[in-house]
C-alpha positions in Angstrom: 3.6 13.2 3.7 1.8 11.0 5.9 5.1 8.5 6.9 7.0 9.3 9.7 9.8 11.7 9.5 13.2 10.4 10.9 13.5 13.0 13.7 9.9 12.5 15.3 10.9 8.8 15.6 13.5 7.1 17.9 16.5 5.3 16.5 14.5 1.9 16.4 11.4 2.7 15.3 13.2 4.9 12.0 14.8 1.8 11.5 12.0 -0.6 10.8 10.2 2.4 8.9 13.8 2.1 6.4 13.2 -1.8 6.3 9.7 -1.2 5.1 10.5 1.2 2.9 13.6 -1.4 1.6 11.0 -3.9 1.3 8.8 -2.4 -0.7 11.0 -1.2 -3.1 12.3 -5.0 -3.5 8.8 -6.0 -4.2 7.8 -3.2 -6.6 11.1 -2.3 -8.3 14.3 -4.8 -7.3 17.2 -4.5 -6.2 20.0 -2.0 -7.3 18.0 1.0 -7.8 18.6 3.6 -5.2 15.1 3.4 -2.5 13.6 7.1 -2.2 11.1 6.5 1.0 9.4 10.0 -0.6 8.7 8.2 -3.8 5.2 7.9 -4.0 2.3 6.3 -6.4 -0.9 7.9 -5.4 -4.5 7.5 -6.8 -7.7 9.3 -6.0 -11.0 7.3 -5.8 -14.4 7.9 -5.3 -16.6 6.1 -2.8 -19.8 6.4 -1.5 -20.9 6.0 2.5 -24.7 5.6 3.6 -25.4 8.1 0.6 -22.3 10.1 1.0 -20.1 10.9 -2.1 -16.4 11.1 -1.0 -13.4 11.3 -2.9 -10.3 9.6 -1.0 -6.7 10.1 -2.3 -4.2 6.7 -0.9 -0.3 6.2 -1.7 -0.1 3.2 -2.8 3.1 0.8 -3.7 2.6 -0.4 -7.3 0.5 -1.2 -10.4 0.5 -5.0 -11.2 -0.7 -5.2 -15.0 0.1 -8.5 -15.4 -2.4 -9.4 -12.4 -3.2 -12.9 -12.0 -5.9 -12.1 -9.6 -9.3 -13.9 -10.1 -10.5 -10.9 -11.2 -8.4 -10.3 -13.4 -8.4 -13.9 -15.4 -8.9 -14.0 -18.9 -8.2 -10.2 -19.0 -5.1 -8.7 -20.9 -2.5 -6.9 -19.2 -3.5 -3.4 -18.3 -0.8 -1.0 -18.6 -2.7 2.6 -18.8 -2.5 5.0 -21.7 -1.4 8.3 -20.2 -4.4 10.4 -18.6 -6.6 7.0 -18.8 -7.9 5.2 -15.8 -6.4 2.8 -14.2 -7.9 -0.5 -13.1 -8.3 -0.2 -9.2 -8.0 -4.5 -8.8 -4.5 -3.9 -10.3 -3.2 -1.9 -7.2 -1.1 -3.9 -4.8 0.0 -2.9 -1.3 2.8 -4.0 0.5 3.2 -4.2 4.3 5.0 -5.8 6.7 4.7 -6.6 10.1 7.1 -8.4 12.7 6.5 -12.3 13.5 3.9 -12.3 15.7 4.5 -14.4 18.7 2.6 -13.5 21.5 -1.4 -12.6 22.0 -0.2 -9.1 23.0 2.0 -8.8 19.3 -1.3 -10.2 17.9 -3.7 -7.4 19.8 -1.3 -4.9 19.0 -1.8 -5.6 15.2 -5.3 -5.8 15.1 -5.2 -2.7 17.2 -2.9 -1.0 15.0 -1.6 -2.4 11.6 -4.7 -4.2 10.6 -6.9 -1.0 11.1 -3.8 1.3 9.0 -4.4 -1.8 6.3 -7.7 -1.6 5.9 -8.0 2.2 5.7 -5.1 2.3 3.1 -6.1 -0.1 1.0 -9.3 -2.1 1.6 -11.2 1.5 1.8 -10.6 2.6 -2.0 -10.8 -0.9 -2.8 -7.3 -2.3 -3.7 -7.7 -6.1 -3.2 -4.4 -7.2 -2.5 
């Protein structure tokens, strides 16, 4: 598992990692179910660098069949048949970030979140 575990963090930082984790399951699944931070959707996707075949595996938050995407209009929904593929523009990813305020808040997220972002999501194509 990939997220931070509770006891390598200190008592604020596992804090905000519980918001997130709160956050995202009120975005993906609403409120009154119990949040599992080790409940994960995961995908593996092929990709290809300068000639390079790779296969990259990303947790990701939720499937959005209903997608109103651009990409997606005109389409029907798009909920899988078991063992069928699943349409990669259909994956959503949801992050949060504190307010930023400051130029050093805003290096620090370009530094840090932004580059996490892209690598989680943008990489294996997942377009919002």
């Amino acid at each position: 598992d990939a997220r931070p575990q509770p006891d390598s963090q200190d008592p604020h930082g596992a804090r905000c990692s519980r918001w997130g984790y709160v956050f995202e399951h009120l975005c993906t699944e609403g409120a009154g179910a119990v949040v599992n931070p080790n409940d994960e959707f995961c995908g593996v996707f092929g990709l290809q660098l300068n000639g390079l075949k790779l296969a990259v595996a990303a947790e990701l938050d939720c499937y959005d069949a209903h997608s109103r995407l651009e990409a997606n209009r005109g389409r029907p929904a798009a909920v899988p048949a078991p063992g069928k593929a699943l349409d990669v523009d259909r994956f959503v990813e949801v992050k949060t970030h504190k307010e930023l305020q400051t130029d050093q808040d805003t290096q620090s997220f370009y530094r840090h979140k932004a580059l996490k972002v892209f690598i989680q999501s943008f990489l294996v194509g997942v377009p919002h």
